[in-house]
N, C-alpha and C positions, 0 to 999 in steps of 0.2 A: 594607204593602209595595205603591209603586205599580208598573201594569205594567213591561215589559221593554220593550215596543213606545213610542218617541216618535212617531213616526208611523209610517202606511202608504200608499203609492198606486201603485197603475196610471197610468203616463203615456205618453204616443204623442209627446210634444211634441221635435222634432229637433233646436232650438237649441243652438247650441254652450257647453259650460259649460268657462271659463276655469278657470285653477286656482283653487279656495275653498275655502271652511273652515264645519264643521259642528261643534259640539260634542257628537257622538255617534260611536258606529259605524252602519258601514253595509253593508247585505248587497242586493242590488243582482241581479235574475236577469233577463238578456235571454229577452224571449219571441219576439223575432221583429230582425233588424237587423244590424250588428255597429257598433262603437267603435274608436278610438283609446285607449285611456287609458293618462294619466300617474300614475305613482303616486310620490311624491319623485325624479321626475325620470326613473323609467327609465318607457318606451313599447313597449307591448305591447299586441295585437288580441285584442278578445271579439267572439264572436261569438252567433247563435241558438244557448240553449241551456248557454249559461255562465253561473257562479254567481259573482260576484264581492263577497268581503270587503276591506272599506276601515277600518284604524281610525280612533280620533279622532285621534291621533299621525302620522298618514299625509296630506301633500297630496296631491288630486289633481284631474285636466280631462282634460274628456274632450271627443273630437271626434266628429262622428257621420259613417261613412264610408256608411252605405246610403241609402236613400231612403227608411225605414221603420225606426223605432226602438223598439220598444214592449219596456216592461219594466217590474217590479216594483221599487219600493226600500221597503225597508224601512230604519229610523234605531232604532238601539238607543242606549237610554240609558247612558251611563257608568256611573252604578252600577251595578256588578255585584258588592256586596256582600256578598250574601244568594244568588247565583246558583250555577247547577251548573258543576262542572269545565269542560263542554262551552261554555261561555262564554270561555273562556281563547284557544281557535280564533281570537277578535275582536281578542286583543290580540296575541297571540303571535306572533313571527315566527324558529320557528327555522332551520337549515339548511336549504335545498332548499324552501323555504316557498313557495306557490303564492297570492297574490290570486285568481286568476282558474283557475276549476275547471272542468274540462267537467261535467256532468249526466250525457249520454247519456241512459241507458234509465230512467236516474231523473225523467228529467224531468217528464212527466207527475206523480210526483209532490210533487217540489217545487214545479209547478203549482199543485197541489192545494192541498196546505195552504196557498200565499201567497193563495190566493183566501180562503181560509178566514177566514186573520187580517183582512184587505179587510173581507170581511162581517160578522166579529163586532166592529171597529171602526167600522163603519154603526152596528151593531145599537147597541152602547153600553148594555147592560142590565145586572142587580147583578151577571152571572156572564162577560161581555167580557171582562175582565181577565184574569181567571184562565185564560178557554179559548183568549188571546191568548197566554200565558204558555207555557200547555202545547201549544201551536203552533207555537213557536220554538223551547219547548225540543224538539220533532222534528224541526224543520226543523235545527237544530246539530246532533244527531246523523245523519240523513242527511250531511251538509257533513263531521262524521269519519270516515263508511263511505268517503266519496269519496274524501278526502285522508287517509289510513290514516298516510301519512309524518308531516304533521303533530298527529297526534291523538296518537300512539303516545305520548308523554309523557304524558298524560291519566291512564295506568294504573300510572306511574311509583310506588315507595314514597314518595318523596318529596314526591310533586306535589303534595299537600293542602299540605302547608308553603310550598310556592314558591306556590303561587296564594294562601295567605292574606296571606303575606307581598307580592304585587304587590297586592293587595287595600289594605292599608295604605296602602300608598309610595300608591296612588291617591287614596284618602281623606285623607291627612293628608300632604302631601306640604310643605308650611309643618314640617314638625319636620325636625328632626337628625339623622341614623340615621351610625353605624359598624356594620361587617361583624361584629367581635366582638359588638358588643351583640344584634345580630338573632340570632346563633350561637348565643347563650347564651341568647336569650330562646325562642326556635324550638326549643333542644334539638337543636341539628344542627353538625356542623364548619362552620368558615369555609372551609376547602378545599372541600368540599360546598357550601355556600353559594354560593360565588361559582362555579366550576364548573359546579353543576346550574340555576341558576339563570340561565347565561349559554347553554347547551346547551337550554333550553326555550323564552328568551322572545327567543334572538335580540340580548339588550342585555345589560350587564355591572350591576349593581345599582345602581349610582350612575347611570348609563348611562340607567336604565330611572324612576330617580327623575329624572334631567333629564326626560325628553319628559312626565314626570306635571307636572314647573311649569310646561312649558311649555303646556300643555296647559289648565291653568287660567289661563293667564294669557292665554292668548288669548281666553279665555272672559270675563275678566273685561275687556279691551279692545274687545270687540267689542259684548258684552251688560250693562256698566255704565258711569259717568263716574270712576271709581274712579282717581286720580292716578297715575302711575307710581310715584312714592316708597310708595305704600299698594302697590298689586300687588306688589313687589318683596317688602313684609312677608310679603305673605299666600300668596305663593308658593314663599317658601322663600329667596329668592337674596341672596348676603351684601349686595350692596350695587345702585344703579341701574347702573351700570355695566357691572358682571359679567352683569346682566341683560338689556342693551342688545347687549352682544356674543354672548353666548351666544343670543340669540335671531335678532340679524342672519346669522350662522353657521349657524343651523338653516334658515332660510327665508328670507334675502339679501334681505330688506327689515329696519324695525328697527321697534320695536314702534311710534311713533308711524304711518308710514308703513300699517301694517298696520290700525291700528285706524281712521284715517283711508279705507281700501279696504275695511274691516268693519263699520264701525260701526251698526247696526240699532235703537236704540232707540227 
């Protein structure tokens, strides 16, 4: 299992970042500064001392409003297959759901540890990984002491089923899912299903399987030469079309336009 961490860094650098696209999550802690950021459109200030989560499903830009910007990002990898509940934090967006989290008196040490993960990805030796892992898995729980409103689902009866179940629709998001079939396969109502499953992640199931192809398919627009008629396969979507619009709908460019402003190879 590789690590959880795709990168780490400390940056002081004030340039302005338009809206763009990462194919991770991202956990982002001002140490000094404050922002503008857009997060799908709505703008809201961080400021010194705020922890802010972005997932991969999430555009956003930011402006820098001080004279001094310094912060931590940290880029977590999509998989989260193999990860603890406490990872759900990344995707999840229920009711009252907060991006952008004060610290306070925690900060110092949520300081701490991001320096940590910093230094043990320098270090890079056979045991990095692992104390990068269990770094972050501290750092999310700190982030549900803070945000208690959004965690409280974490301890739900349910919740092992609904995160293995986004787990899926993440991984294999190219298949075909009905609510009965997940119901019956999960051992759970379809009233339950869709219900508790819409009350934790914020999206309705089918909802939550769109931003998962769309999600790879930006990935595969940006990070390979892969035809549109192939991503369409490999992302799930019935036809180029259904695919062109649903994605122009989502982020009001359309995929060539997109991959044309991403492309990185």
């Amino acid at each position: 299992m590789s690590s959880v961490i795709s990168s780490a860094v400390f940056s002081d650098d004030i340039s302005q970042k338009s809206s763009h696209y990462h194919d991770c999550h991202q956990i982002l802690f001002i140490q000094n500064g404050s922002i503008s950021l857009s997060i799908n459109g709505i703008v809201k200030t961080a400021t010194t001392g705020d922890l802010i989560i972005i997932s991969r499903f999430e555009d956003h830009a930011i402006r820098v409003l001080s004279d001094v910007y310094e912060r931590y990002v940290l880029r977590i990898t999509p998989d989260l297959s193999d990860r603890s509940n406490a990872y759900a934090i990344l995707t999840n967006r229920p009711e009252h759901f907060e991006n952008i989290i004060p610290t306070g008196t925690a900060s110092p040490q949520i300081t701490a540890i991001l320096k940590n993960i910093l230094s043990e990805t320098a270090r890079n030796d056979n045991f990095s990984e692992q104390m990068c892992d269990l770094l972050t898995d501290q750092l999310l729980l700190h982030v549900c002491r803070l945000e208690p409103s959004s965690a409280t689902n974490l301890n739900d009866d349910s919740f092992n089923i609904l995160f293995k179940i986004q787990k899926r629709l993440e991984n294999n998001c190219a298949e075909s899912y009905t609510l009965p079939e997940l119901a019956r396969e999960y051992h759970i109502s379809v009233s339950t299903l869709s219900h508790r499953f819409k009350k934790v992640t914020g999206a309705s199931v089918y909802e939550y399987l769109t931003f998962c192809r769309l999600a790879r398919a930006k990935h595969y627009l940006s990070e390979t030469t892969l035809s549109i008629s192939e991503i369409v396969e490999k992302c799930g979507f019935t036809d180029a079309s259904n695919f062109s619009r649903t994605f122009k709908k989502q982020f009001a460019v359309s995929p060539t336009q997109f991959r044309k402003a991403n492309f990185h190879l």
